[in-house]
N, C-alpha and C positions, 0 to 999 in steps of 0.2 A: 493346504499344500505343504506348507511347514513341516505338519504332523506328522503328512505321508514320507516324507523325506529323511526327517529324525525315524523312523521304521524300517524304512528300506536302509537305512546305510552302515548298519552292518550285517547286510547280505551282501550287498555290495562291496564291502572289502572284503569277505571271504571268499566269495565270487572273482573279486582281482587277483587274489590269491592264492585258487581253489588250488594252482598244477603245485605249486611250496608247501601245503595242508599236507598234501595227500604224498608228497616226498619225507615229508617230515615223520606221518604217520604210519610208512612205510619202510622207512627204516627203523622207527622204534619200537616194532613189532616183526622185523627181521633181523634183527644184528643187536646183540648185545651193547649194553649200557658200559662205557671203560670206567670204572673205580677212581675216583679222584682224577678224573681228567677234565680240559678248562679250555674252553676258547673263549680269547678275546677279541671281542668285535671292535668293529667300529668304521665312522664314516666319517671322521671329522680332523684324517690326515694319513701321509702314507708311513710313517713311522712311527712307532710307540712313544707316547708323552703322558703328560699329568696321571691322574689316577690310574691309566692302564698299567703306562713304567711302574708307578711306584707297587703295583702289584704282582706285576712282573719278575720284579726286583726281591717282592717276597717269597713268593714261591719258590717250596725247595724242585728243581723241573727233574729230581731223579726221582721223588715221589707223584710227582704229577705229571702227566703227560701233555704239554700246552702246545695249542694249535692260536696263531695271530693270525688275522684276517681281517683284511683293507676297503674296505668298501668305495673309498672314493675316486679313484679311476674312474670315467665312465668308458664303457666298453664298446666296441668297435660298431656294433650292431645287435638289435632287439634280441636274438637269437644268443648272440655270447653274452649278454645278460642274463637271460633266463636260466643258462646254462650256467652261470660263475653262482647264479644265485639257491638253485638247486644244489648246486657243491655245500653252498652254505649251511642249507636247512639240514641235507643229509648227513652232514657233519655234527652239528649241533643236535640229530636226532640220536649220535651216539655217543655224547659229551653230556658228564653230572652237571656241570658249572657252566654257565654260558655267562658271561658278564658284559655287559654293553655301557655306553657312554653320554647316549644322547638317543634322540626320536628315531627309531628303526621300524616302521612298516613291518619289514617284513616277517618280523618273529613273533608279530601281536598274536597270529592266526594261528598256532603251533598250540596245540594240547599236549601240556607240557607229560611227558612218560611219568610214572612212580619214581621218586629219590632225583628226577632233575629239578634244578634251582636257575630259574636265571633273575641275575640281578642286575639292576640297575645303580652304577656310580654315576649319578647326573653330574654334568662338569660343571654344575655353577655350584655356589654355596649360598648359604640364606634360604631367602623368601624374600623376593623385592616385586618385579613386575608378576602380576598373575600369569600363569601356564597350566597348558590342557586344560581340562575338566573347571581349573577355577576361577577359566571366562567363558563359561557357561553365560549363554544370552549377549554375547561380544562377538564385533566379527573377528572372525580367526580362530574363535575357541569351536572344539569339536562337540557335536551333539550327546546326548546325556547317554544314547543306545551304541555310543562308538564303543569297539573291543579293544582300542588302541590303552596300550600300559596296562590294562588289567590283570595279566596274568606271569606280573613280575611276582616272584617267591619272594623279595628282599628288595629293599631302597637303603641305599645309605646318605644319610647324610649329616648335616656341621653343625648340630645343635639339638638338645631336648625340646626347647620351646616353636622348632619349625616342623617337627613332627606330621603334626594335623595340615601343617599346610600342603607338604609332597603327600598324603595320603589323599587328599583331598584332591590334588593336580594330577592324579596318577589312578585314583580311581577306584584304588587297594584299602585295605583294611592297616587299622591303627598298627596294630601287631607285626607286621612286616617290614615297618618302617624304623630302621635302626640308627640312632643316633652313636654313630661309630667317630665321628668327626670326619676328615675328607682327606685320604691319602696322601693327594700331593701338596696338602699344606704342611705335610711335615718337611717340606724344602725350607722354610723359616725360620727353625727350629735347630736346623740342624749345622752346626758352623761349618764344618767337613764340606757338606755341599753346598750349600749357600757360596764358601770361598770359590768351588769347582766349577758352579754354576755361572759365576762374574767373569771367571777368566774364560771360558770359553767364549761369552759372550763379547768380552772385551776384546778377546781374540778375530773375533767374526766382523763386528763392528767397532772397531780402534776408535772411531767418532766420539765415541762417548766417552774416552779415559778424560779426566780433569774435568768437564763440564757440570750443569746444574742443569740434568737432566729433567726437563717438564713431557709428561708422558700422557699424551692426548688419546685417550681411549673409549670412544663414545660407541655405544649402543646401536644397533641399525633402526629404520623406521620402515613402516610397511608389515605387513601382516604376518610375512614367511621367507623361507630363501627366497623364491622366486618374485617376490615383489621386493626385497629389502633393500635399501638407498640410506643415505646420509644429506639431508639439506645443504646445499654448493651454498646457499645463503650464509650456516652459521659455520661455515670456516674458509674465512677471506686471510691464506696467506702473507698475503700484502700486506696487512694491516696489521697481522701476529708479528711477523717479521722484523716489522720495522722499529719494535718496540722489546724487542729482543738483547737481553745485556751480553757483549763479548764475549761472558764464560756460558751464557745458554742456550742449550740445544733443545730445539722445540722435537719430539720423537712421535708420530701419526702412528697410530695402530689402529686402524679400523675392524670392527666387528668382521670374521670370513664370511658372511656372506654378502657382504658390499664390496664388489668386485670393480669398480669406479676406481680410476690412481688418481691420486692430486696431483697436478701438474705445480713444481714447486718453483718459484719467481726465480730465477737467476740469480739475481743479486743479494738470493738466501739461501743458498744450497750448501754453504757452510755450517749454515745456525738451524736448518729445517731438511729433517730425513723422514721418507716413513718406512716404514718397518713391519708394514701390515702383513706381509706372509712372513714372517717370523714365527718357527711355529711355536715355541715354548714360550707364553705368555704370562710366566712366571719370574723366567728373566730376566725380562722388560722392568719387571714390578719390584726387583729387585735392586733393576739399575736406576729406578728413578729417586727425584729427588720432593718432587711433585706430582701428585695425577690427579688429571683432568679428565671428568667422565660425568658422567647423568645420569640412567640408571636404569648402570653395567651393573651385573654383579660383579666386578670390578671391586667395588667398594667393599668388599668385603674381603676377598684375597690383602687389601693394600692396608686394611686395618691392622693385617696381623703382624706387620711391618712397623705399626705407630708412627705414621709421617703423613707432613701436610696434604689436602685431597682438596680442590676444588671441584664443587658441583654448577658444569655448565648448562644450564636447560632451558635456552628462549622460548620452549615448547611447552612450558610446562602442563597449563590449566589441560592444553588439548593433549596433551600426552597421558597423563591421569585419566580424562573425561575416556579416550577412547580405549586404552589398556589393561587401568588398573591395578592397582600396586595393594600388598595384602593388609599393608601397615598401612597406618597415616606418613602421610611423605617428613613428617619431620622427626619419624623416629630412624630416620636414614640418613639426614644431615650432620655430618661430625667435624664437617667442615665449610667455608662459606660459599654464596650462592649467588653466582654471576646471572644476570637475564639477559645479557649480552656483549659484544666483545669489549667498548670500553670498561666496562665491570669486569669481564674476565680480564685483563691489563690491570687493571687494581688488584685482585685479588693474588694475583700473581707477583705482581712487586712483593706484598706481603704475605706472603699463606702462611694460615694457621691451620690448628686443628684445636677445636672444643674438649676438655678434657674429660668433662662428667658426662656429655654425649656419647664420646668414644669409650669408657667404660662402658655406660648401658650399653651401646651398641655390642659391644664384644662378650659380655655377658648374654645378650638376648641370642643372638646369632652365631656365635662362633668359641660355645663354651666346651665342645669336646675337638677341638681344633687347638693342638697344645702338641706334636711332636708324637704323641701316640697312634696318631689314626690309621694310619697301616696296621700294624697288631692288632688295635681292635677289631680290626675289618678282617683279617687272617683267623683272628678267636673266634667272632661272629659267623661267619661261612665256614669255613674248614672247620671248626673244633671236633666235630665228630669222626 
């Protein structure tokens, strides 16, 4: 039954797909291809952020004709979906660059014309939890006959040595897989915006000027959006709170697809914000002084930063056992390791950061992530 299923299912997604195929396949065969022209997709907010902006930003728009498009609205009814989504494919059937962000259905099924490229900037960097294809025989991971990512021209991403592993999650061939580094880590790098980036943020959220910003940003659990939660068990509040020094502000940024609010104790809504729809999550990492996280790739944006990280993971054995991580879990530790809240209180009095760790670490994972990775990524796709 297994077998018959891994067989049928990608009929079945072209079959869910078949009316976007044949929109897609119908305009690349009626209406010309525009010359250097770019849509940016994406589903994972209503205004341009991390890698799309910073590509955005690069592009000259009098030589390029760029088209943005939001996918996250959900729309009123089955019908203005079909219909907004149809807009999409037929657009994209007459745009060279189509660049996306994250898991998009609906462009797996699209035979891509002659001279179009669509790539993928995945928003994480590394290789930490396995994804697509490289939980193969896990639940959640997709069958081996799935069409889903396979017919990306280009992946970018943070590093030479994670290569094999987005080739591998993604389905595609060595050769496609460009270690350009990751656009929007050039916010780091760069003092101009880094300054621009604080003050806005400070401006947004005044809470945070003078504090010892601890910046709680844990992972979701569950399979996919639609199952994904955060255990009410490992963040009691109460108990952070009351262990909380005068100048520090505890900062909640939950994974977006854990839609759960913390209901925050009264008698700590001074010292305890969360800031989970915040969308620039960059800023956050910028304003912190601490983060707290398990395994986000989180840890890898905050490396580039060089500042103390606690790893919280009461979950661990079972988190591994059912996930899977590409590495061994302690080539990701750069900093110490709570198994729960009285240890995360200790670690937090003192946080460090391991220094010949955080070398490897940033050498393994984040060696073309250095202030360039926009140009490369402008060299790499546009050079022609």
């Amino acid at each position: 039954m297994k077998a018959l299923a891994c067989w049928l299912h990608p009929y079945a997604q072209r079959l869910h797909n078949a009316v976007y195929t044949v929109a897609y396949a119908v305009g690349a065969r009626t209406r010309p291809m525009k010359p250097d022209s770019v849509l940016l997709l994406t589903n994972r907010g209503d205004v341009l952020s991390d890698n799309l902006l910073y590509i955005d930003r690069a592009l000259d728009h009098d030589a390029h004709a760029v088209t943005t498009i939001f996918l996250t609205q959900r729309p009123s009814s089955v019908l203005a979906r079909v219909w907004r989504d149809l807009r999409v494919v037929w657009t994209m059937a007459q745009t060279q660059y189509t660049i996306i962000d994250d898991f998009l259905p609906l462009v797996y099924t699209a035979h891509l014309r002659p001279g179009a490229r669509l790539v993928q900037v995945w928003h994480a960097l590394g290789a930490f939890k396995r994804v697509g294809y490289s939980r193969g025989g896990r639940d959640g991971g997709p069958p081996p006959t799935s069409i889903s990512h396979k017919n990306y021209t280009d992946v970018i991403v943070s590093s030479d040595s994670v290569r094999p592993n987005y080739a591998e999650a993604f389905g595609v061939t060595l050769a496609v897989v460009h270690a350009t580094g990751v656009p929007r880590t050039d916010l780091f790098f760069d003092p101009v915006d880094r300054e621009a980036a604080s003050a806005d943020l400070h401006r947004r959220v005044p809470q945070l000027k003078g504090k010892r910003v601890i910046l709680f940003a844990p992972t979701f659990r569950g399979q996919n959006k639609r199952t994904a939660t955060y255990p009410e068990a490992f963040l009691d509040l109460e108990r952070i709170g009351a262990r909380l020094g005068p100048d520090d502000l505890f900062v909640i940024r939950m994974h977006p697809f854990v839609t759960r609010t913390w209901p925050i104790p009264e008698a700590y809504r001074e010292s305890i914000i969360d800031l989970s729809g915040f969308p620039e999550f960059n800023h956050l990492l910028l304003a912190a002084d601490v983060l707290v996280t398990d395994y986000s790739s989180a840890i890898f944006d905050y490396a580039l930063l060089h500042r103390p990280i606690v790893f919280y993971v009461p979950d661990l054995e079972q988190y591994v056992d059912q996930r899977g991580f590409y590495y061994d879990m302690e080539r990701y530790l750069y900093g110490p390791v709570a198994r729960d809240l009285p240890q995360l209180r200790q670690c937090l009095a003192h946080p460090t950061i391991d220094e010949d760790k955080w070398t490897q670490f940033c050498a393994t994972f984040l060696n073309r992530c250095d202030g360039q990775a926009t140009s490369r990524f402008m060299e790499t796709i546009f050079a022609e």
